[in-house]
C-alpha positions in Angstrom: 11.9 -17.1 16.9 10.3 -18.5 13.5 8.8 -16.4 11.0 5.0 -15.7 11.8 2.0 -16.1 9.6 0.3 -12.6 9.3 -3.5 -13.9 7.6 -6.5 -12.6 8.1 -8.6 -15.5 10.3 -5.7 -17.4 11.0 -6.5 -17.8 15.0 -3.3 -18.6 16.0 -1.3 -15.6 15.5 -1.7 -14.1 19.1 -1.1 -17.5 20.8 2.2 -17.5 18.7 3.4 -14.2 18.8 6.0 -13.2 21.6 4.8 -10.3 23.7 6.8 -7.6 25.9 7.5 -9.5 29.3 7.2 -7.1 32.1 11.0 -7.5 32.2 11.2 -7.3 28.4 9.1 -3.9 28.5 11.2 -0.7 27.1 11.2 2.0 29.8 8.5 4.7 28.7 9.4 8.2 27.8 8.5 11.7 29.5 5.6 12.3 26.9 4.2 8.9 26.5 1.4 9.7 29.1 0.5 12.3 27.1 0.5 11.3 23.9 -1.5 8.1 25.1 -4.2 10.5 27.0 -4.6 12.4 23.1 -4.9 9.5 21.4 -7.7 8.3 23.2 -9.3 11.7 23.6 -9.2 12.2 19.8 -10.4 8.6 19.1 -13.7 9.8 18.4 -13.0 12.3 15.7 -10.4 10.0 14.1 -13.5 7.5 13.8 -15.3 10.1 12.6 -13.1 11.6 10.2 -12.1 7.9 8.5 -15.9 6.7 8.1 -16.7 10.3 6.4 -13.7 9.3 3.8 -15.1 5.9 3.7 -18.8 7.0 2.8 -16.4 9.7 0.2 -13.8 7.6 -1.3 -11.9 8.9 -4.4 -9.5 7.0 -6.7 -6.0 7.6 -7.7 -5.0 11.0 -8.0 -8.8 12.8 -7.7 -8.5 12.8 -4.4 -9.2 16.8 -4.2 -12.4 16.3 -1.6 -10.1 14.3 1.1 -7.0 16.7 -0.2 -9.1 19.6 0.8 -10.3 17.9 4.3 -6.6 17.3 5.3 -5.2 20.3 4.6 -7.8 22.7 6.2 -7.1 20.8 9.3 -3.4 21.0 9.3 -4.4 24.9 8.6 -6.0 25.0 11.7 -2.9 23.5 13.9 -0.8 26.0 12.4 1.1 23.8 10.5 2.8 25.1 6.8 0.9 23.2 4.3 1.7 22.5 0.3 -1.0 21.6 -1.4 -1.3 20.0 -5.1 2.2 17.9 -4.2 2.4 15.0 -6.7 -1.2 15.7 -8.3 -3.5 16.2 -5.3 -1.0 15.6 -2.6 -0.5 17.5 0.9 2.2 18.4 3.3 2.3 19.4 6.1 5.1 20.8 7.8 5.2 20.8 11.7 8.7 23.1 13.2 9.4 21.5 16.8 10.7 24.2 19.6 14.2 22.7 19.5 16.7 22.5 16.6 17.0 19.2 15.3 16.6 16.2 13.0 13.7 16.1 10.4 11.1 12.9 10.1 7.8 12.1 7.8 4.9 10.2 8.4 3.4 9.3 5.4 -0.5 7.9 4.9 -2.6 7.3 1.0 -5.6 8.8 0.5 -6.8 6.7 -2.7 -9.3 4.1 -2.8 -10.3 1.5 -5.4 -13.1 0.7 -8.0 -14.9 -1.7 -6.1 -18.6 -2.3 -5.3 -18.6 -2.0 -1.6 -20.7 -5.3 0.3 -20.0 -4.2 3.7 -23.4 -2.9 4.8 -22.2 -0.6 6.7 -23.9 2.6 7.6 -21.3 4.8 6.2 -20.9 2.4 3.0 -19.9 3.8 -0.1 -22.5 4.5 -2.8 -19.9 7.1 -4.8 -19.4 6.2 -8.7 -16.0 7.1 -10.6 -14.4 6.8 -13.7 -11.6 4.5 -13.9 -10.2 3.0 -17.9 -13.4 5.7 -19.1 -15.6 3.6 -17.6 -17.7 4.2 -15.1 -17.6 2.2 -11.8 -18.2 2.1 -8.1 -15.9 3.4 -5.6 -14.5 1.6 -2.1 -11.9 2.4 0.6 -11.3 -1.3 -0.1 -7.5 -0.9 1.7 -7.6 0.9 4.3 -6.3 3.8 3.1 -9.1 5.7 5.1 -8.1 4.6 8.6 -4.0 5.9 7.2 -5.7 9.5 6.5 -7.8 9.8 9.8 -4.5 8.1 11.8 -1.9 11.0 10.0 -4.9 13.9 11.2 -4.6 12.6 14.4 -1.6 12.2 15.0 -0.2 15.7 13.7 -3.2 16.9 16.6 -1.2 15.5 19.0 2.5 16.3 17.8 1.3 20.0 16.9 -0.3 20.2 20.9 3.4 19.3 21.3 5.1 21.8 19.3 7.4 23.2 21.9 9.1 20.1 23.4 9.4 18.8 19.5 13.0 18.3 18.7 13.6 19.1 14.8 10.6 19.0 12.2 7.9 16.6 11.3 6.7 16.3 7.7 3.0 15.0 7.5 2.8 13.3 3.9 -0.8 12.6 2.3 0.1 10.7 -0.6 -2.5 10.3 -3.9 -2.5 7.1 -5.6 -0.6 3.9 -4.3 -2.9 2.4 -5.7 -1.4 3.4 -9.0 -1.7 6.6 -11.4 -4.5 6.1 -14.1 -2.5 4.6 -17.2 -0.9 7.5 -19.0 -0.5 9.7 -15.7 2.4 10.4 -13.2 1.5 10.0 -9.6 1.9 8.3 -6.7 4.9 8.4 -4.2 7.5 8.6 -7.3 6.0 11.7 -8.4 6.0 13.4 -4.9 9.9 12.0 -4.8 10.8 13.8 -8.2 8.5 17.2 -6.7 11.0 17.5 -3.8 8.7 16.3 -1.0 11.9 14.6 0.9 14.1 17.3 0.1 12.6 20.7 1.2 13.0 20.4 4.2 15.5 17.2 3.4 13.9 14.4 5.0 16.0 11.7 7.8 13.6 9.0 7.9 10.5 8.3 7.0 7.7 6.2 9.0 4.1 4.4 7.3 2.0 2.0 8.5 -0.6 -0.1 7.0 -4.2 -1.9 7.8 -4.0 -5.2 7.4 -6.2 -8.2 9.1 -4.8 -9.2 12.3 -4.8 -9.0 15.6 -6.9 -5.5 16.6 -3.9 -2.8 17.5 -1.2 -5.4 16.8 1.9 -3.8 14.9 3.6 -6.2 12.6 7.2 -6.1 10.1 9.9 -7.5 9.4 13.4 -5.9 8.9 15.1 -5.7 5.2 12.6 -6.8 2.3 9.0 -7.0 3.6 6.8 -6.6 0.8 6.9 -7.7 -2.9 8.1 -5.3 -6.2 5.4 -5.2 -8.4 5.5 -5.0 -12.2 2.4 -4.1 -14.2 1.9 -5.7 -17.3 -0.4 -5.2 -20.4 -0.2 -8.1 -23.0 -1.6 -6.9 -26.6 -2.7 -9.7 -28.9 -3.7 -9.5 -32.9 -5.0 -12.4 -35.0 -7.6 -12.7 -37.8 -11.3 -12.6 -36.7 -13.5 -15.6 -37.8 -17.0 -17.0 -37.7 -16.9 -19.5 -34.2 -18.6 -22.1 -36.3 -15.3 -22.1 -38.8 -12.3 -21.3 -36.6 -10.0 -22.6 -39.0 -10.9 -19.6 -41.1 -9.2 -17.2 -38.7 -6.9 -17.3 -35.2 -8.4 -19.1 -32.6 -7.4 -16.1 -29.6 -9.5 -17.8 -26.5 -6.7 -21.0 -27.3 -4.1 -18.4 -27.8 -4.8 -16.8 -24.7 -5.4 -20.0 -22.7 -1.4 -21.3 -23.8 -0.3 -17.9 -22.3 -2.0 -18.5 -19.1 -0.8 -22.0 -19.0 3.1 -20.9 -20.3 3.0 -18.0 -17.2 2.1 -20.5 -14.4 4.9 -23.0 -15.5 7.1 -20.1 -15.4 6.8 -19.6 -11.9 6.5 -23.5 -11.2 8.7 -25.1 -12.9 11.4 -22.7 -14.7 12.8 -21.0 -11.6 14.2 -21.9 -8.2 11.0 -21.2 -6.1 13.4 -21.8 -2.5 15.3 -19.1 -3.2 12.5 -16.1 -2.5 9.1 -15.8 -3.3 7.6 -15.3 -7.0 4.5 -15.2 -8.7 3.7 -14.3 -11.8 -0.3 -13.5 -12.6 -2.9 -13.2 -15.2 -5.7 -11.4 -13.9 -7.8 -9.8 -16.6 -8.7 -11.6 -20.2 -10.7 -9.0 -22.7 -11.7 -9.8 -26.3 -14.3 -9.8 -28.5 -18.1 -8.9 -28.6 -20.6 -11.8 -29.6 -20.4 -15.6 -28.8 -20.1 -16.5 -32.7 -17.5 -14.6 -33.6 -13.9 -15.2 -32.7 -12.1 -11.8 -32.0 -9.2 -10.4 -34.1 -7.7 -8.4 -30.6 -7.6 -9.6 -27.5 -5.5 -8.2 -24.0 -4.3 -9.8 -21.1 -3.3 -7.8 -18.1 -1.5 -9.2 -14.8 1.6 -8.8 -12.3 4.6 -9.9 -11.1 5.4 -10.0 -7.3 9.7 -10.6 -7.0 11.7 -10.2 -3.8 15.4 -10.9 -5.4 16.4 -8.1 -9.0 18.1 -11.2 -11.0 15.0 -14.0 -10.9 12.3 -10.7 -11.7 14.5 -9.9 -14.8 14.7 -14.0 -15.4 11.0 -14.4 -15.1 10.1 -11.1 -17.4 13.0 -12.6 -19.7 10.8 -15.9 -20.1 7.4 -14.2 -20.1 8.2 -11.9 -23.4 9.9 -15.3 -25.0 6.8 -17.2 -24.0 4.4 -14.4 -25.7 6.5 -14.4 -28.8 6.8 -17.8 -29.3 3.1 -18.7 -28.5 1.9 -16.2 -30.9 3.9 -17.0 -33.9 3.1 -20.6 -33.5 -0.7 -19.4 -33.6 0.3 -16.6 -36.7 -0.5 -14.2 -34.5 1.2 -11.1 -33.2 1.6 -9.5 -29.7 3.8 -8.5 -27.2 3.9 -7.5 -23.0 4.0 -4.0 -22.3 5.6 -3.4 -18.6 4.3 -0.8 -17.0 6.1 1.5 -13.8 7.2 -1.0 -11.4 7.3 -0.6 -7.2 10.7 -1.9 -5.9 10.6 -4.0 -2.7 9.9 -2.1 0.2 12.5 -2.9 2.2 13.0 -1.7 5.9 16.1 -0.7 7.1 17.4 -2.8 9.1 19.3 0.1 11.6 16.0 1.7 11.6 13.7 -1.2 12.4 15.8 -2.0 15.4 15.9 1.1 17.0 12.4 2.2 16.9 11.2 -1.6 17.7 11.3 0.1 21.2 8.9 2.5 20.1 6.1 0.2 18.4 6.6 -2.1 21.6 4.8 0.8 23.6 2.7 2.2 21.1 1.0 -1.5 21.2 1.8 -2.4 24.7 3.6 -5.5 23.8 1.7 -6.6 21.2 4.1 -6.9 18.4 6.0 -9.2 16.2 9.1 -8.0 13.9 9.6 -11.3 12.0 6.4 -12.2 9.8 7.0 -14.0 6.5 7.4 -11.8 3.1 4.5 -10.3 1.8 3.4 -10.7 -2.0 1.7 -7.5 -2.0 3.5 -4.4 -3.2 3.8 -0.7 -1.8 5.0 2.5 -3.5 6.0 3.5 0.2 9.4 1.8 -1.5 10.0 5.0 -3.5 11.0 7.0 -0.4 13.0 4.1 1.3 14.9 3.9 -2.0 15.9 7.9 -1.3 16.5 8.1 2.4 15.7 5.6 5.4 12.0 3.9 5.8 10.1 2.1 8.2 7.1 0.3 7.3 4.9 -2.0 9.6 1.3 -3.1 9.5 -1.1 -2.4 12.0 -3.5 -5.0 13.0 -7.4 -4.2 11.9 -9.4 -7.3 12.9 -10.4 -10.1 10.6 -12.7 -8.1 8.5 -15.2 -10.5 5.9 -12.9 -10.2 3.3 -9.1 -9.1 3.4 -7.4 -6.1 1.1 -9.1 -5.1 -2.1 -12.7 -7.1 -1.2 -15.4 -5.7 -1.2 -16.1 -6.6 2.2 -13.1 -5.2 4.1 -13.3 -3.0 6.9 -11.4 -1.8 9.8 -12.1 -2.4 13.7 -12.0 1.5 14.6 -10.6 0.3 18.0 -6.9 -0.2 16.4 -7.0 3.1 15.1 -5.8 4.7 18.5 -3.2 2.0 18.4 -2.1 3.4 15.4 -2.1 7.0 16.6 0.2 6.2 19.1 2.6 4.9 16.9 3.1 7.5 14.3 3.3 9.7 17.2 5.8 8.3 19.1 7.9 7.0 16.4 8.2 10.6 15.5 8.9 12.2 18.7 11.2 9.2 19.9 13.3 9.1 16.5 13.7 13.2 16.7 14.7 12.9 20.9 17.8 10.1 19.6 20.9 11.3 19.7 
C-alpha cells in the first residue's frame, strides 16, 4: 500500500485509507467491552475537562493551574503521584493486581502565544509572558484534548486496578513546545529527573491531534516526524541615516542575502530525494524608525532533518553562508543552535505489535504508512531511552491546522482516543 497523505481538508484520505475487513478485524480482548462502555460514559467529563484547559491555557513550563487539575484527580483514583517532575510536571503511578511489565502514557500540557480566532465559547482570553513580553495565550495544538484524554484514561485503567498486569505510569509533560530560552524543560528534563527509571519504564505510548479523519489513528513505523534545531542568528553592522546608506551597513540587504543563501541550501545544495529537509527563516527583528538603518538585527528559524549526516551538511553550509555573507557586507554575526529534538522514531517491533490494538480502539479506522512529517516532537527524548510509540489521532479539519489561531478539536475523537491509551496499555502489559 502507498504512503498516505495525512492534511488537514484533504478529502480523500478516508476513500484511500485501507480499513479492518471483517476478516481482517483482530479478535477483541476480555476487557475491551469495558473499557469501550468507560470511555463513552466519561466522554462528557473529558469534554469538559479539555475546554476548561482550553478557556485556561498556560505556556511552557507555567503550567502549575492544569498541573494542579491533573494531579488532584489522579489523588482521587488512588494513584501515587509526583508532582513538580521536570518543572511543573506530574506522574502518576497506577500498580496493577498482578506482577508484571511497566508502560507510560504520556500527554503535554503547554499551549502557545497565540491570539485565539476560534469564537468559541470556551475561547481563550488568558495573557502571558513569553521573550518578557506580554501576549495572548491558545491551546493552539491540541495539547488540551492530550491532558483531558491521559485523565480519562487513567479513570478507566484505575476502575481496572485488579486485573492490571504490571504498572502504568501516567506522564503530564510541561513544555513540548519548548522551555523559555535560558530554561531546562520539556521531556529531556523529565528523562534526566528519572521519570523512566523509577519505576524503569518498558515502553512508552503518546498520541497526538492532528486534522484528519474524526477518531482516525494514523503513524508510520521507524522515523515519523522531523528533528528540529532551533536557531538564533545575531547580526552587527554600523547604523546609518536611510537617506545615506552608504554611510553605514545596509542590514535589511544583509538580512535578505541570508534568506535567499538558506532557501538555496535546501534547493539546490543537497540531495532533496534522499529524505525530507527544510531549512526556515521565520522571524526578522531590527531597528526602530523607518529613517534609520539599524546597527543589530536577528534572525530566528528551524531546521526539520530526517537522516544525522545531510542535518550536519545543511547546519555546515548555513554557518559558512552567515560568515561569508556578513564579511562581504563588513559586518559581523553568527547562528546560535539551540537544544535540538531528534526524530521521533517508532519502533518498528513496537508499532507492529500494538497495530492490533489501535485497529480496535478505532474500529478499523487506521492507516500505519502516512508520509514523514516536518513537524518535530520532544516525545523523541523517551524513544531515544527505551521503546516508543507515537500515532496521531484524527481531530476533524478544524479552520486552521497546528499552531493557527483557528484550530480546534472535534470532541467526538476524543473517546477514540481514550480507547487507545487504554488499551494499548492494558494489551501491551497482558503480552507475553
Amino acid at each position: 500500500m502507498s504512503k498516505r497523505v495525512w492534511l488537514a481538508g484533504v478529502a480523500a484520505a478516508v476513500a484511500m485509507t485501507g480499513t479492518a475487513s471483517a476478516q481482517e478485524a483482530p479478535a477483541a480482548k476480555p476487557y475491551d467491552a469495558a473499557v469501550f462502555a468507560q470511555a463513552a460514559a466519561l466522554q462528557p467529563k473529558v469534554i469538559a475537562w479539555r475546554r476548561d484547559f482550553h478557556e485556561h491555557p498556560e505556556l511552557s513550563n507555567s503550567e502549575v493551574r492544569t498541573a494542579k487539575i491533573v494531579a488532584d484527580h489522579l489523588r482521587k483514583l488512588g494513584l501515587e503521584v509526583r508532582t513538580g517532575v521536570g518543572k511543573t510536571g506530574v506522574v502518576g503511578i497506577l500498580k496493577g493486581g498482578k506482577p508484571g511489565k511497566v508502560v507510560a502514557l504520556r500527554a503535554d500540557m503547554d499551549a502557545l502565544p497565540v491570539a485565539e480566532q476560534t469564537g468559541l465559547p470556551f475561547a481563550s482570553k488568558v495573557m502571558g509572558t513569553y521573550l518578557g513580553k506580554p501576549v495572548p495565550v491558545m491551546h493552539a495544538c491540541g495539547h488540551d484534548s492530550h491532558v483531558a484524554i491521559l485523565m480519562g484514561t487513567a479513570e478507566i485503567l484505575a476502575g481496572m486496578k485488579d486485573q492490571i498486569e504490571g504498572t502504568v505510569v501516567f506522564i503530564f509533560q510541561p513544555a513540548e513546545e519548548g522551555p523559555p530560552p535560558g530554561e531546562e524543560g520539556g521531556a529531556p528534563l523529565m528523562v534526566k529527573e528519572g521519570v523512566l527509571t523509577s519505576p524503569k519504564v518498558d515502553a512508552i505510548f503518546g498520541l497526538h491531534a492532528f486534522p484528519g479523519p474524526v477518531g482516525m489513528l494514523v503513524w508510520r513505523p521507524g522515523p515519523m516526524m522531523a528533528a528540529s534545531d532551533r536557531f538564533e542568528i545575531h547580526l552587527k553592522g554600523k547604523q546609518a541615516h536611510g537617506s545615506m546608506p552608504w554611510q553605514g551597513i545596509d542590514m535589511s540587504s544583509l538580512t535578505a542575502d541570508i534568506v535567499t543563501a538558506f532557501n538555496q541550501i535546501t534547493s539546490r545544495q543537497i540531495n532533496v530525494s534522499k529524505t525530507p529537509t527544510v531549512l526556515t527563516i521565520a522571524t526578522l527583528q531590527g531597528g526602530l524608525r523607518y529613517n534609520i538603518i539599524p546597527e543589530d538585527m536577528a534572525m530566528t528559524g528551524t531546521l526539520r532533518t530526517f537522516d544525522p549526516g545531510m542535518r550536519t551538511d545543511v547546519m555546515a553550509r548555513a554557518d559558512k553562508a552567515v560568515a561569508s555573507i556578513t564579511e562581504r557586507y563588513g559586518a559581523s554575526g553568527k547562528i546560535d543552535w539551540g537544544q535540538p529534538n531528534p526524530v521521533t522514531d517508532n519502533n518498528r517491533a513496537l508499532s507492529a505489535q500494538m497495530k492490533p490494538t489501535l485497529t480496535r480502539a478505532a474500529q478499523g479506522k487506521v492507516a500505519d504508512d502516512i508520509d514523514y512529517i516536518m513537524g518535530a516532537e520532544d516525545f523523541s527524548y523517551f524513544q531515544k531511552e527505551i521503546p516508543g510509540f507515537f500515532y496521531h489521532l484524527g481531530v476533524g479539519n478544524p479552520k486552521g491546522g497546528n499552531h493557527s489561531p483557528f484550530f480546534d478539536v472535534d470532541e467526538k475523537a476524543m473517546e477514540t482516543g481514550v480507547r487507545a491509551q487504554a488499551l494499548l496499555a492494558l494489551d501491551y502489559l497482558a503480552a507475553k
